[in-house]
N, CA, C and O atoms as a GROMACS GRO file, in nm:
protein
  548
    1UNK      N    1  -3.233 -10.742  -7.823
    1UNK     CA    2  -3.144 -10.853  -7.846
    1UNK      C    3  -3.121 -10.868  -7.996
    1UNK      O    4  -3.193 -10.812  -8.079
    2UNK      N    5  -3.020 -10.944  -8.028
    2UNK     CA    6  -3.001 -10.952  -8.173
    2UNK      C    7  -3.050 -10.997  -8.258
    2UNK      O    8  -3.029 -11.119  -8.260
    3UNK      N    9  -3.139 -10.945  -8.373
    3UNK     CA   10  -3.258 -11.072  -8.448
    3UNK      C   11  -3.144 -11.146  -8.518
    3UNK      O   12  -3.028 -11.139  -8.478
    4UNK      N   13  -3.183 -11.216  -8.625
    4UNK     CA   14  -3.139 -11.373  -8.659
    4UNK      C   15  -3.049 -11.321  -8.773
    4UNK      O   16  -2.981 -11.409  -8.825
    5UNK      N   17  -3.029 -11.156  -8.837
    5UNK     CA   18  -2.964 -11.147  -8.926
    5UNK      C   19  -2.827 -11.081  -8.927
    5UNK      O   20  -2.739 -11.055  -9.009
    6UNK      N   21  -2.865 -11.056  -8.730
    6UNK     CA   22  -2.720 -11.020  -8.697
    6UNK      C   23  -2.592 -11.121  -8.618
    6UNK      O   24  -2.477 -11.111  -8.576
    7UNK      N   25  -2.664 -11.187  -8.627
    7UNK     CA   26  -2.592 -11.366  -8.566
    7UNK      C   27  -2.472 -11.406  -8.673
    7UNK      O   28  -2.496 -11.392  -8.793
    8UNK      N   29  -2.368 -11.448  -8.638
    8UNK     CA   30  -2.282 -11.532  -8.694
    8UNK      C   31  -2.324 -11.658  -8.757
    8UNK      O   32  -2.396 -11.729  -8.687
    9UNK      N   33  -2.294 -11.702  -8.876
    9UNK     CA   34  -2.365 -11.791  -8.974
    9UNK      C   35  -2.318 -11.950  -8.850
    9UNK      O   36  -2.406 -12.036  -8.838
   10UNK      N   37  -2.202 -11.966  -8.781
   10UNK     CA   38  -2.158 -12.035  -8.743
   10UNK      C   39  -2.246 -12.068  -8.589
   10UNK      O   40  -2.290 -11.968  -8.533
   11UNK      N   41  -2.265 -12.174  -8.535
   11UNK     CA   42  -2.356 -12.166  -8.386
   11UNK      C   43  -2.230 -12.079  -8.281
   11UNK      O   44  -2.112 -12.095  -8.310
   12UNK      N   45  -2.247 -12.038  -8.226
   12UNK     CA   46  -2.164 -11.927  -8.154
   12UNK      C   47  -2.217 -12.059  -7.962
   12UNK      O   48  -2.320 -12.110  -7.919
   13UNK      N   49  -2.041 -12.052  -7.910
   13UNK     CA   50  -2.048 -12.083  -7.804
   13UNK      C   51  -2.142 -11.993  -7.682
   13UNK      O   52  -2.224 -11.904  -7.702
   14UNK      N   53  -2.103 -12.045  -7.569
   14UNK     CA   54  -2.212 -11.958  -7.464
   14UNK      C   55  -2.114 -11.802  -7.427
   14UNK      O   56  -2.181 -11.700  -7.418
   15UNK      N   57  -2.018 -11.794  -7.414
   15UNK     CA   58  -1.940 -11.638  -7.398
   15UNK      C   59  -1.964 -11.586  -7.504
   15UNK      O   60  -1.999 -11.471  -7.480
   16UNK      N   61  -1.966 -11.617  -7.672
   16UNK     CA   62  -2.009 -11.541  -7.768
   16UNK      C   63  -2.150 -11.468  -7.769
   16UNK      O   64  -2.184 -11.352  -7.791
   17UNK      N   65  -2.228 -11.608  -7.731
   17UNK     CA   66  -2.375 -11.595  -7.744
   17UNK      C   67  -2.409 -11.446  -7.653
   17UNK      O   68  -2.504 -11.373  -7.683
   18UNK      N   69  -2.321 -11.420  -7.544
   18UNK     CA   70  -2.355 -11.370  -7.433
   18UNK      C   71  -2.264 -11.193  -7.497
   18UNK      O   72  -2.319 -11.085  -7.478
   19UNK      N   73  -2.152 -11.204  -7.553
   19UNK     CA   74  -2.084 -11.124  -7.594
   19UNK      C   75  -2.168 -11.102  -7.746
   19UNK      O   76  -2.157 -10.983  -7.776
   20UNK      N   77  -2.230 -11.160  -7.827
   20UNK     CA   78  -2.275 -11.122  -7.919
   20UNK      C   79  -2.450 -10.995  -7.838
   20UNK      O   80  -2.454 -10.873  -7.856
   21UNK      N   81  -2.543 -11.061  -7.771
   21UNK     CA   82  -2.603 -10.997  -7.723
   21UNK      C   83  -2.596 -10.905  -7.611
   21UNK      O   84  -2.687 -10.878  -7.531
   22UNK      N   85  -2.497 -10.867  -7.614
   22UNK     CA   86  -2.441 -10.779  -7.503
   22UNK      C   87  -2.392 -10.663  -7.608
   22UNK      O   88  -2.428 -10.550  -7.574
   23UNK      N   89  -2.306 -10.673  -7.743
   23UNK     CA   90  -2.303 -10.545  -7.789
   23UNK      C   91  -2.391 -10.486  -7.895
   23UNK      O   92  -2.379 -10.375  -7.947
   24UNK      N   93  -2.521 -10.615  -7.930
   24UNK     CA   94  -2.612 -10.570  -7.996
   24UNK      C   95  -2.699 -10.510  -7.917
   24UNK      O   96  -2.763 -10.432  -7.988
   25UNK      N   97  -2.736 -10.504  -7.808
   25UNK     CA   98  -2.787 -10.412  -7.682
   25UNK      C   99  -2.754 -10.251  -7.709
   25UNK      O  100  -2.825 -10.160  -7.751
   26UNK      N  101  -2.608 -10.257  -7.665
   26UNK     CA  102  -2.504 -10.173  -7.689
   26UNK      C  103  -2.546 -10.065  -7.805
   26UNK      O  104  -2.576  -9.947  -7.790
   27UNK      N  105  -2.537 -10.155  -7.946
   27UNK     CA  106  -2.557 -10.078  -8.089
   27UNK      C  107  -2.672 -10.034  -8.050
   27UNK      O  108  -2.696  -9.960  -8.145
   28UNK      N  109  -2.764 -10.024  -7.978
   28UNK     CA  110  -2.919  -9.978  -7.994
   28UNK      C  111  -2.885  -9.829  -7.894
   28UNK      O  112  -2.945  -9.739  -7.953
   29UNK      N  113  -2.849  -9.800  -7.832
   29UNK     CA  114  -2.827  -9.703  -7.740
   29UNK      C  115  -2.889  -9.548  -7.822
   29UNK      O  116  -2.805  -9.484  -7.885
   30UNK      N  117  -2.965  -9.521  -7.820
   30UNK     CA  118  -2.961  -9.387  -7.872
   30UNK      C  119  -2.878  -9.315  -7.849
   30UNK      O  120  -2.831  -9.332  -7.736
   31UNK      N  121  -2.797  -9.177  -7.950
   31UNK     CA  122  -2.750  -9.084  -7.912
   31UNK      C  123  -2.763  -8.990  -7.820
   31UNK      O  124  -2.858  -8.913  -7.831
   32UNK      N  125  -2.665  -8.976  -7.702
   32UNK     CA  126  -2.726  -8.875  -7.599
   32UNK      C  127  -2.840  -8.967  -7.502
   32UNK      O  128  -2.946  -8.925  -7.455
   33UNK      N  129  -2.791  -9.080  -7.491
   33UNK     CA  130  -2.854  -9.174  -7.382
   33UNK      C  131  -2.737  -9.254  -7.331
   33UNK      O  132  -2.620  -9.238  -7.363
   34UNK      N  133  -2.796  -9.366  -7.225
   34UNK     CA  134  -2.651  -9.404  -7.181
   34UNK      C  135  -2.749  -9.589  -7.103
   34UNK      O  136  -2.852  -9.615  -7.041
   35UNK      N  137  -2.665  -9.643  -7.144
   35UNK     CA  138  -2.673  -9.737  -7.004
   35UNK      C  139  -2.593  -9.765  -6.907
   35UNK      O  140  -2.483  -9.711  -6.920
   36UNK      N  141  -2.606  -9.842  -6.796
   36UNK     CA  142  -2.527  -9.894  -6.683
   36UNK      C  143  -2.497 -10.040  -6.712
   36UNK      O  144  -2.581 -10.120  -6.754
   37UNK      N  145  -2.350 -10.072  -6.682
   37UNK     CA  146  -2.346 -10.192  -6.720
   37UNK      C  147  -2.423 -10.305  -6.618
   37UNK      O  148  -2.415 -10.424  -6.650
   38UNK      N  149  -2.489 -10.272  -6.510
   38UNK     CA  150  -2.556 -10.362  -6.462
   38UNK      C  151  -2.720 -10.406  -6.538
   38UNK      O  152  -2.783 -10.512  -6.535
   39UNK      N  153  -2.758 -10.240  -6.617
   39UNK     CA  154  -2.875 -10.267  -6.666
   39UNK      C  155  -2.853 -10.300  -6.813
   39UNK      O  156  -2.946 -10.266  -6.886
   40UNK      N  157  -2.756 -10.355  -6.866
   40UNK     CA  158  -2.730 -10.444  -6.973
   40UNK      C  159  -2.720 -10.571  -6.936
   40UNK      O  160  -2.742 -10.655  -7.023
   41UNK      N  161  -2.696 -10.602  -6.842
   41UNK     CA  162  -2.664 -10.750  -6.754
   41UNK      C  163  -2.788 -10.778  -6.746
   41UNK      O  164  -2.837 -10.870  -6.812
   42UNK      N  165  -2.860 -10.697  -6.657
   42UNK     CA  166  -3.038 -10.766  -6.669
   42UNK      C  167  -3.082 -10.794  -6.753
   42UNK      O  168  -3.124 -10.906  -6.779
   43UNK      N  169  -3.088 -10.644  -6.858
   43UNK     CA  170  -3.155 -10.708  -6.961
   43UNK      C  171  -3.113 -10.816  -7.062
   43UNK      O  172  -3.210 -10.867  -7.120
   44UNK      N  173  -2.969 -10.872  -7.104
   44UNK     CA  174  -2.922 -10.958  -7.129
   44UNK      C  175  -2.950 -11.094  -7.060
   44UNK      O  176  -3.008 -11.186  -7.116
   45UNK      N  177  -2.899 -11.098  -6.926
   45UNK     CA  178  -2.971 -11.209  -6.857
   45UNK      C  179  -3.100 -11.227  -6.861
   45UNK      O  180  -3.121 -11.348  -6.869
   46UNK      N  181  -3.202 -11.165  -6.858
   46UNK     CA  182  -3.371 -11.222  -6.845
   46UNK      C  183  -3.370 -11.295  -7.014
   46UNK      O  184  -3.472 -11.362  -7.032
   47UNK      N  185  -3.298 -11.293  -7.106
   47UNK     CA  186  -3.316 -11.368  -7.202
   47UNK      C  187  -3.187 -11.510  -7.199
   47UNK      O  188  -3.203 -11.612  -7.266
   48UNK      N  189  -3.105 -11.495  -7.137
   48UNK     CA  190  -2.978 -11.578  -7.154
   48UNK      C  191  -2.992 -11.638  -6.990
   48UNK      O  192  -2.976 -11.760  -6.992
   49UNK      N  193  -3.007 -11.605  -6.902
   49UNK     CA  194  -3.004 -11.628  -6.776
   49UNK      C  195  -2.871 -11.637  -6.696
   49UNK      O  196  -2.880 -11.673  -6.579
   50UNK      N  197  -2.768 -11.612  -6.740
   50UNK     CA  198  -2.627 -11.534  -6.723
   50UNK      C  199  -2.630 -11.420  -6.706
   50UNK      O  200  -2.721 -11.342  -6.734
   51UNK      N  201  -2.478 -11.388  -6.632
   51UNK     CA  202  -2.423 -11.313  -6.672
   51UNK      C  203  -2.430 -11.188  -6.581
   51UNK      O  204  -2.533 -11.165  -6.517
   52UNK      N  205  -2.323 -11.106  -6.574
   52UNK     CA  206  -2.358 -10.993  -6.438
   52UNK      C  207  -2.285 -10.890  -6.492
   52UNK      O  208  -2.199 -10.926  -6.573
   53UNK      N  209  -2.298 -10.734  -6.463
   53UNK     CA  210  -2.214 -10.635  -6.495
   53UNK      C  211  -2.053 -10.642  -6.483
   53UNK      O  212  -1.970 -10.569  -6.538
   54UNK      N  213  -2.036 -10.733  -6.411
   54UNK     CA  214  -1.866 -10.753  -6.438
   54UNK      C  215  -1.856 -10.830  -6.622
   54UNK      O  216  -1.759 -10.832  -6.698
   55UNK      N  217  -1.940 -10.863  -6.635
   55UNK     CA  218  -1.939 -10.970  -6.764
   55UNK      C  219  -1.966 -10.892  -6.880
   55UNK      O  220  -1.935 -10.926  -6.994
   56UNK      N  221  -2.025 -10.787  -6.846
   56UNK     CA  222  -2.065 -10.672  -6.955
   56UNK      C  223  -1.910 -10.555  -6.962
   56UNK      O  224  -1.871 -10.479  -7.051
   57UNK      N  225  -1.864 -10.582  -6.849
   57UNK     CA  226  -1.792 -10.488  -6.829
   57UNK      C  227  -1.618 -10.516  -6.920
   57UNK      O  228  -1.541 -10.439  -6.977
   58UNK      N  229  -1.616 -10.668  -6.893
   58UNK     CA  230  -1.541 -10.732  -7.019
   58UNK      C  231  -1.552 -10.765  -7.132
   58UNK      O  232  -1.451 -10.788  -7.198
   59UNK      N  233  -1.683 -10.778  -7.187
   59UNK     CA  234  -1.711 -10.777  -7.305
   59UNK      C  235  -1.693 -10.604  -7.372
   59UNK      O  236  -1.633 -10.584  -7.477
   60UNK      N  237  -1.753 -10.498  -7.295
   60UNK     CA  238  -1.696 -10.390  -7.381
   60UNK      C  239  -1.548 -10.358  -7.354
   60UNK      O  240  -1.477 -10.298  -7.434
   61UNK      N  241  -1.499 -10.414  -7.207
   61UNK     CA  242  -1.362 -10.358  -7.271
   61UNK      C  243  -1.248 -10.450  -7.386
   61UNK      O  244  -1.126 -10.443  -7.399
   62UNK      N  245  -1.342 -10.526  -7.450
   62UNK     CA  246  -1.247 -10.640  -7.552
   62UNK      C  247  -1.359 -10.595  -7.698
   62UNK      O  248  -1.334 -10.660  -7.800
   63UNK      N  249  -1.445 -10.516  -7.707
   63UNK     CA  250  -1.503 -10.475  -7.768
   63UNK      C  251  -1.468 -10.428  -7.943
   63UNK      O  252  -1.526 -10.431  -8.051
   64UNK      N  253  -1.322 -10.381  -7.882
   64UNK     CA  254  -1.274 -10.337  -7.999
   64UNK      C  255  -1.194 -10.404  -8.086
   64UNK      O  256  -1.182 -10.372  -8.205
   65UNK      N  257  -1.133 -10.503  -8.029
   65UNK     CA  258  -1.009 -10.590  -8.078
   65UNK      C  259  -1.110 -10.750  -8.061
   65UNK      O  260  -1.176 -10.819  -8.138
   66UNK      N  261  -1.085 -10.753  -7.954
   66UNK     CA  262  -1.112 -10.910  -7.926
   66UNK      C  263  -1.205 -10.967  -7.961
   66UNK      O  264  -1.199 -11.066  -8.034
   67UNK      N  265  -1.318 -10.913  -7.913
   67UNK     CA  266  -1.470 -10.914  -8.003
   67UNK      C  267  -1.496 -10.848  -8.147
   67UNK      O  268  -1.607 -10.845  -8.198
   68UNK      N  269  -1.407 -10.807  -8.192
   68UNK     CA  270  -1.429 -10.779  -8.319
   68UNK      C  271  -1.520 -10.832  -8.437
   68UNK      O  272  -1.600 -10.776  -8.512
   69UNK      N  273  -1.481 -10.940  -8.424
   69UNK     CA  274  -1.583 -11.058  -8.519
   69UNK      C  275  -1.665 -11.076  -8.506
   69UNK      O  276  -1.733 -11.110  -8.602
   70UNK      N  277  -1.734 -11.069  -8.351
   70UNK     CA  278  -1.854 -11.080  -8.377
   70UNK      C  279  -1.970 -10.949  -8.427
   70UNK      O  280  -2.086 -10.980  -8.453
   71UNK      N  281  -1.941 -10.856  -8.433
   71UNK     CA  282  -2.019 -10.753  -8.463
   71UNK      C  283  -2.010 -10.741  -8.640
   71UNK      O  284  -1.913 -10.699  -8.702
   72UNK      N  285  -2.136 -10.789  -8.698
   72UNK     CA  286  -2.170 -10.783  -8.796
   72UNK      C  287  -2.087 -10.669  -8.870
   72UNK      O  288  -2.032 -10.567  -8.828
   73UNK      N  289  -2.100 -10.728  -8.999
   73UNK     CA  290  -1.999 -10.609  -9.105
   73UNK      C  291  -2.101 -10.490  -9.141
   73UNK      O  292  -2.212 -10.516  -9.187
   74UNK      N  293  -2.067 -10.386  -9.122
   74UNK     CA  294  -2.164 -10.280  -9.173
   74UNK      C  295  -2.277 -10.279  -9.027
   74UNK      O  296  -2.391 -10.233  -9.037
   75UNK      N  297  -2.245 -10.314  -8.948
   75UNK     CA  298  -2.325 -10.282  -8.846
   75UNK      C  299  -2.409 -10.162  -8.772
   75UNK      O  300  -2.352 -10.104  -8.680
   76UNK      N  301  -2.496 -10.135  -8.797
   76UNK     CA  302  -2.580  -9.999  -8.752
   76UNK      C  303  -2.577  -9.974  -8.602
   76UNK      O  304  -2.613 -10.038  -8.503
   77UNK      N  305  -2.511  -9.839  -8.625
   77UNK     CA  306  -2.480  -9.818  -8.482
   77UNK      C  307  -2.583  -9.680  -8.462
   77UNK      O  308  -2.575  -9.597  -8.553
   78UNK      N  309  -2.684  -9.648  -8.343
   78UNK     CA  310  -2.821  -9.581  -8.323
   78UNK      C  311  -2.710  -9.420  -8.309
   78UNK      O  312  -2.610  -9.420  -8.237
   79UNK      N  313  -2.741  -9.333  -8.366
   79UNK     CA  314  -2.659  -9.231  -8.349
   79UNK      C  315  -2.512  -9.183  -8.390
   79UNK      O  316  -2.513  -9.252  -8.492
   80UNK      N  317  -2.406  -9.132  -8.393
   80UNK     CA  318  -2.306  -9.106  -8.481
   80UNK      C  319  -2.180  -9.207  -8.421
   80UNK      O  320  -2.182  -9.241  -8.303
   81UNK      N  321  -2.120  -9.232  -8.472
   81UNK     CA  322  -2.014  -9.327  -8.425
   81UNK      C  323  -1.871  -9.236  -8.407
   81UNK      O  324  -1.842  -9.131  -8.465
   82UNK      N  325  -1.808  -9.298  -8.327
   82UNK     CA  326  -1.698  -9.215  -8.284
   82UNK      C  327  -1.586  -9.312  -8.382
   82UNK      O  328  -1.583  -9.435  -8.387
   83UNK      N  329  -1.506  -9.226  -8.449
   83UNK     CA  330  -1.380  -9.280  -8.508
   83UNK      C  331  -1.408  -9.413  -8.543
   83UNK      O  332  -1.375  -9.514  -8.481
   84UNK      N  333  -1.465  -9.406  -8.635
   84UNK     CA  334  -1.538  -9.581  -8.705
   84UNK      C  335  -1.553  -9.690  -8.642
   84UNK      O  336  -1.520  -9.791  -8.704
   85UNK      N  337  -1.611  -9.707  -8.494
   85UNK     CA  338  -1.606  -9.767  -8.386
   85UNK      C  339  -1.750  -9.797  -8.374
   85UNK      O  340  -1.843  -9.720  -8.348
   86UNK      N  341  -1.751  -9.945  -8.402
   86UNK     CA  342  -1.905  -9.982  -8.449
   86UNK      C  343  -2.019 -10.038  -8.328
   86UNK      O  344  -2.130 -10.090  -8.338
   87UNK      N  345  -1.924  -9.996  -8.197
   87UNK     CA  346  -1.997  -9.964  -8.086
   87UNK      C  347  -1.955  -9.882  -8.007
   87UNK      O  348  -1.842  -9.872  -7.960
   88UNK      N  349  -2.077  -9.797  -7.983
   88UNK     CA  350  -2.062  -9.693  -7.892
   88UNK      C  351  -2.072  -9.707  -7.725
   88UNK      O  352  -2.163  -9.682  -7.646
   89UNK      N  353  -1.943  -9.757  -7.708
   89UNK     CA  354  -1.879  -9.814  -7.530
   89UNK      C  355  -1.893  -9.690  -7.514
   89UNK      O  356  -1.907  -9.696  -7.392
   90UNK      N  357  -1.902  -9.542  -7.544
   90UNK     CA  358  -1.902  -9.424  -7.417
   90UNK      C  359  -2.024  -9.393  -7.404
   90UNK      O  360  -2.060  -9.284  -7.360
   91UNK      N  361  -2.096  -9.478  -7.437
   91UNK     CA  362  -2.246  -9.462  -7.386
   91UNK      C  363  -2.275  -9.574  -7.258
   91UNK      O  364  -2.386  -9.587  -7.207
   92UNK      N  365  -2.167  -9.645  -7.222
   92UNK     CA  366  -2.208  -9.733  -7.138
   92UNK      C  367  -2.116  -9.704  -6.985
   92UNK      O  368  -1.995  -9.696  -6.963
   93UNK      N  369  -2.222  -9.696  -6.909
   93UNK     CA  370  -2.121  -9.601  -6.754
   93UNK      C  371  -2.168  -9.693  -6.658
   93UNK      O  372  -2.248  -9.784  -6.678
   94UNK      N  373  -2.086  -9.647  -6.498
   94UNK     CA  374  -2.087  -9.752  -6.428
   94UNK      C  375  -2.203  -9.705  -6.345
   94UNK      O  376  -2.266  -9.615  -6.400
   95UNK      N  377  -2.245  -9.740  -6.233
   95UNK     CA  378  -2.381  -9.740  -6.181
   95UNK      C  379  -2.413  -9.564  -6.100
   95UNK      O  380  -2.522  -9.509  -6.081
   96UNK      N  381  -2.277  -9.515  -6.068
   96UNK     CA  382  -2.307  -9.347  -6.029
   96UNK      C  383  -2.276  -9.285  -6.140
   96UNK      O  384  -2.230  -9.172  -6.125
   97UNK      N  385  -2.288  -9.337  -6.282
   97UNK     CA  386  -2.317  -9.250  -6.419
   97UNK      C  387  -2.127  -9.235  -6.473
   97UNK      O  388  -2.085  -9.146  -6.546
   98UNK      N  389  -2.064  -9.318  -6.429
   98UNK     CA  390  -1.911  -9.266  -6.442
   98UNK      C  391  -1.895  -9.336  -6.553
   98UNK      O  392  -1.958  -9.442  -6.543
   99UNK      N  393  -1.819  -9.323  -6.696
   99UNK     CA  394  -1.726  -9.384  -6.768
   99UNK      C  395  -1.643  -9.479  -6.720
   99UNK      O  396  -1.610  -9.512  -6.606
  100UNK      N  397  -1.613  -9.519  -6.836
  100UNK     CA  398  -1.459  -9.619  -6.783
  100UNK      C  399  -1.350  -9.495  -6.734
  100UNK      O  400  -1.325  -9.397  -6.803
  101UNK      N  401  -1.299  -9.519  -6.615
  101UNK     CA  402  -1.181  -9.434  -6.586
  101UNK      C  403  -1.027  -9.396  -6.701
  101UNK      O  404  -0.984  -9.284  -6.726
  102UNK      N  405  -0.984  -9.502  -6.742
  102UNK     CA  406  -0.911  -9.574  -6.857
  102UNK      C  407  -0.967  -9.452  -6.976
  102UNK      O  408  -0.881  -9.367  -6.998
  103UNK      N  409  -1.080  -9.436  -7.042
  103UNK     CA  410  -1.118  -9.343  -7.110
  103UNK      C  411  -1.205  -9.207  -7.054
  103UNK      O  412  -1.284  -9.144  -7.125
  104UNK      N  413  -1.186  -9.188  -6.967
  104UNK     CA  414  -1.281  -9.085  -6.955
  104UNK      C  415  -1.300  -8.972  -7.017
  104UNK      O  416  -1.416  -8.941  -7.045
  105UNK      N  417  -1.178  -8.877  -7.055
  105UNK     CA  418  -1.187  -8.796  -7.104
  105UNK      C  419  -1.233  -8.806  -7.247
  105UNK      O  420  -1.281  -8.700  -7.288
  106UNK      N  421  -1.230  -8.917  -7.342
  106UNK     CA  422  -1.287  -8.922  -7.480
  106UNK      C  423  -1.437  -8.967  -7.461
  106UNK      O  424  -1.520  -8.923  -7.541
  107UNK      N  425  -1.481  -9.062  -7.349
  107UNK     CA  426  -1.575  -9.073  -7.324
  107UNK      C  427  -1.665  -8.940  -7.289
  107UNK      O  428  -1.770  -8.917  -7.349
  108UNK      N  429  -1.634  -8.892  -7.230
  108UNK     CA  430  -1.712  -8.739  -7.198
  108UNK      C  431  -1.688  -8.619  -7.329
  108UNK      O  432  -1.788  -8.562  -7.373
  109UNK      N  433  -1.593  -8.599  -7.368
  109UNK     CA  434  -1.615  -8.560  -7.537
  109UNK      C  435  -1.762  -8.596  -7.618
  109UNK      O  436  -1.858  -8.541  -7.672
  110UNK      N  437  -1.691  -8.764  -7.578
  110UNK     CA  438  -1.820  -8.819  -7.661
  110UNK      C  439  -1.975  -8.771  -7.655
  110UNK      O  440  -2.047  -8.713  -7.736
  111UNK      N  441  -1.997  -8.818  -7.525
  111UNK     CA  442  -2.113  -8.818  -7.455
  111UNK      C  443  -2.161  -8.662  -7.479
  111UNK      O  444  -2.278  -8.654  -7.517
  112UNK      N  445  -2.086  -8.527  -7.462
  112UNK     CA  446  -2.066  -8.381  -7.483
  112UNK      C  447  -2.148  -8.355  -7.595
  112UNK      O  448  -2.262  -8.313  -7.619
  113UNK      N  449  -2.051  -8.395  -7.655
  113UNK     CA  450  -2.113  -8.431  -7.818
  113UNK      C  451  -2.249  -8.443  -7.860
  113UNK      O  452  -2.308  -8.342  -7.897
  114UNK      N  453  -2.301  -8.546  -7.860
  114UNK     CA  454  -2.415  -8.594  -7.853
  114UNK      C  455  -2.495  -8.521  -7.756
  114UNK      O  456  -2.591  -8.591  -7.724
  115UNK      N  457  -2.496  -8.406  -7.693
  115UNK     CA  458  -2.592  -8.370  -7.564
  115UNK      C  459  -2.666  -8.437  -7.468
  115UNK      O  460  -2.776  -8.406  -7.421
  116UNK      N  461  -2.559  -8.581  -7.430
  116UNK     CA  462  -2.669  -8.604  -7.285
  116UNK      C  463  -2.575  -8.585  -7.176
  116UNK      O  464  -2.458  -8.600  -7.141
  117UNK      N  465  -2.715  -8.533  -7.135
  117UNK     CA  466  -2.692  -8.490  -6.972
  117UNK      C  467  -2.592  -8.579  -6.868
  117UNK      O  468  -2.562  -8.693  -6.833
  118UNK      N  469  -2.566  -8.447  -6.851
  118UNK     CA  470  -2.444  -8.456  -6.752
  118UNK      C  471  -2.493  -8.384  -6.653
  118UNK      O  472  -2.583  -8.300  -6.653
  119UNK      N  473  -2.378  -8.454  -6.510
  119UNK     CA  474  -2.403  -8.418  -6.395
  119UNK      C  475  -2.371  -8.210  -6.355
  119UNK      O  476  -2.355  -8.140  -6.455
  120UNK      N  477  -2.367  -8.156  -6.246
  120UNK     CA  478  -2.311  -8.044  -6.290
  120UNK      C  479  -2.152  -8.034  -6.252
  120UNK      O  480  -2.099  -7.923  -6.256
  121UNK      N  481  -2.080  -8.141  -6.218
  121UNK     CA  482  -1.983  -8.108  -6.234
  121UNK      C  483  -1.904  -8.155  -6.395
  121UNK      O  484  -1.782  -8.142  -6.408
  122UNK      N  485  -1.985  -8.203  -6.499
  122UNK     CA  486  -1.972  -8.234  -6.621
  122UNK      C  487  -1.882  -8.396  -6.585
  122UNK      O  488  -1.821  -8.409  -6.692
  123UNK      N  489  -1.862  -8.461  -6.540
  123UNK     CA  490  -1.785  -8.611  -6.493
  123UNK      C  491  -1.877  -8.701  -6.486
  123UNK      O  492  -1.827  -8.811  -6.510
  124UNK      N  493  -1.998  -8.708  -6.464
  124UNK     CA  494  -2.108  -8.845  -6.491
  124UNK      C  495  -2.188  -8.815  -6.576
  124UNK      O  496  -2.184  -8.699  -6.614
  125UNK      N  497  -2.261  -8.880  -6.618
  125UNK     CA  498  -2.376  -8.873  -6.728
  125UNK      C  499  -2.470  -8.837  -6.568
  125UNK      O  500  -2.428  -8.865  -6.456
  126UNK      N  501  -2.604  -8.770  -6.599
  126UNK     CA  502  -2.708  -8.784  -6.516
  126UNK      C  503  -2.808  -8.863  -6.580
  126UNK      O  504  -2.875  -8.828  -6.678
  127UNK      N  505  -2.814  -9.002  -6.500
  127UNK     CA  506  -2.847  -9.114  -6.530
  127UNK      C  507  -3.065  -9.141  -6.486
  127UNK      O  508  -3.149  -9.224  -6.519
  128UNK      N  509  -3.064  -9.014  -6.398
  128UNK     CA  510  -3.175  -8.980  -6.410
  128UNK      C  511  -3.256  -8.947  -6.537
  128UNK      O  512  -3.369  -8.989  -6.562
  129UNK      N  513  -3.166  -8.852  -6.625
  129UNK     CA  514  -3.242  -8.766  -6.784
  129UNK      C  515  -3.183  -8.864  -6.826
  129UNK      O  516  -3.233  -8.877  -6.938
  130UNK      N  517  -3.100  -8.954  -6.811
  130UNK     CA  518  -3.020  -9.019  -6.969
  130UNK      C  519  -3.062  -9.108  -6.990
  130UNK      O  520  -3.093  -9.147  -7.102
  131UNK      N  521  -3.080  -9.188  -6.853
  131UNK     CA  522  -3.104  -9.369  -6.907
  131UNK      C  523  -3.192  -9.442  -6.989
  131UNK      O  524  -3.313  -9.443  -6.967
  132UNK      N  525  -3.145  -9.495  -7.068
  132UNK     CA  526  -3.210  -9.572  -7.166
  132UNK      C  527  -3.285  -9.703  -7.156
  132UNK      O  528  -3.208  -9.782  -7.103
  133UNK      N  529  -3.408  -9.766  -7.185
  133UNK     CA  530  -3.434  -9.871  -7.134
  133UNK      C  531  -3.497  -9.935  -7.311
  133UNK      O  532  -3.588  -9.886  -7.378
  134UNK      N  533  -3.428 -10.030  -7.337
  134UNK     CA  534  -3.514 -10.075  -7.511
  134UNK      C  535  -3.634 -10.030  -7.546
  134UNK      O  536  -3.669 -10.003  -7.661
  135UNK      N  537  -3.712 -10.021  -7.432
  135UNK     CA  538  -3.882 -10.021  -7.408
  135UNK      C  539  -3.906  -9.877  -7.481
  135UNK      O  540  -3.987  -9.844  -7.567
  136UNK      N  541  -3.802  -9.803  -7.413
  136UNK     CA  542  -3.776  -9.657  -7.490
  136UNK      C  543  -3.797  -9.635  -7.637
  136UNK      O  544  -3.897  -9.569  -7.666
  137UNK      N  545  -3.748  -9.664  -7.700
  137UNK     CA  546  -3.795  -9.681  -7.831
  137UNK      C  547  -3.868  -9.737  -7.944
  137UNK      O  548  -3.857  -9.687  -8.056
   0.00000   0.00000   0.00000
């Protein structure tokens, strides 16, 4: 979750609060790992008590534009960043290891990239070798 120096100086409403710790989750992802947006929802909710993978699932897709502000300036993102994109959304797949449909093909570049495992038809992450849990690191 986000310590106190990645917070907005301002008190942040409850969709921020929830959108702020939802892509500081996100920034932690190691390279060549992946989460599910349901297991960002848990782990987000057991601290916030909100919130469900549909809720994760709108916060990264407004990630880039909409949520903009809240992601700290100079923000450390765990592994290489794609096209100065200070979160890495193609690390985050849906529960049978799939990308957003909408991006898939840059998403799987991505993911390529970085070497995590993929299924053998190369279209899901294999969420068995990949998945990431904070505890992980």
């Amino acid at each position: 979750m986000p310590d106190r120096a990645e917070l907005p100086e301002e008190p942040l409403d409850a969709p921020d609060e929830y959108t702020v710790a939802v892509l500081a989750l996100v920034r932690r992802i190691p390279s060549g790992r992946a989460m599910t947006y349901g297991l960002i929802a848990e782990i987000v909710g057991e601290r916030l008590g909100r919130g469900g993978p549909r809720q994760v699932g709108n916060v990264m897709a407004g990630s880039g534009d909409r949520y903009a502000h809240l992601v700290p300036e100079g923000a450390a993102v765990v592994g290489p960043v794609q096209d100065n994109h200070p979160v890495p959304w193609w690390r985050v797949v849906n529960a049978s290891g799939a990308p957003p449909a909408r991006h898939l093909t840059a998403a799987l570049d991505a993911l390529r990239a970085e070497g995590c495992p993929l299924t053998r038809d190369g279209r899901r992450v294999d969420l068995r070798r990949a998945v990431w849990f904070p505890d992980d690191d």
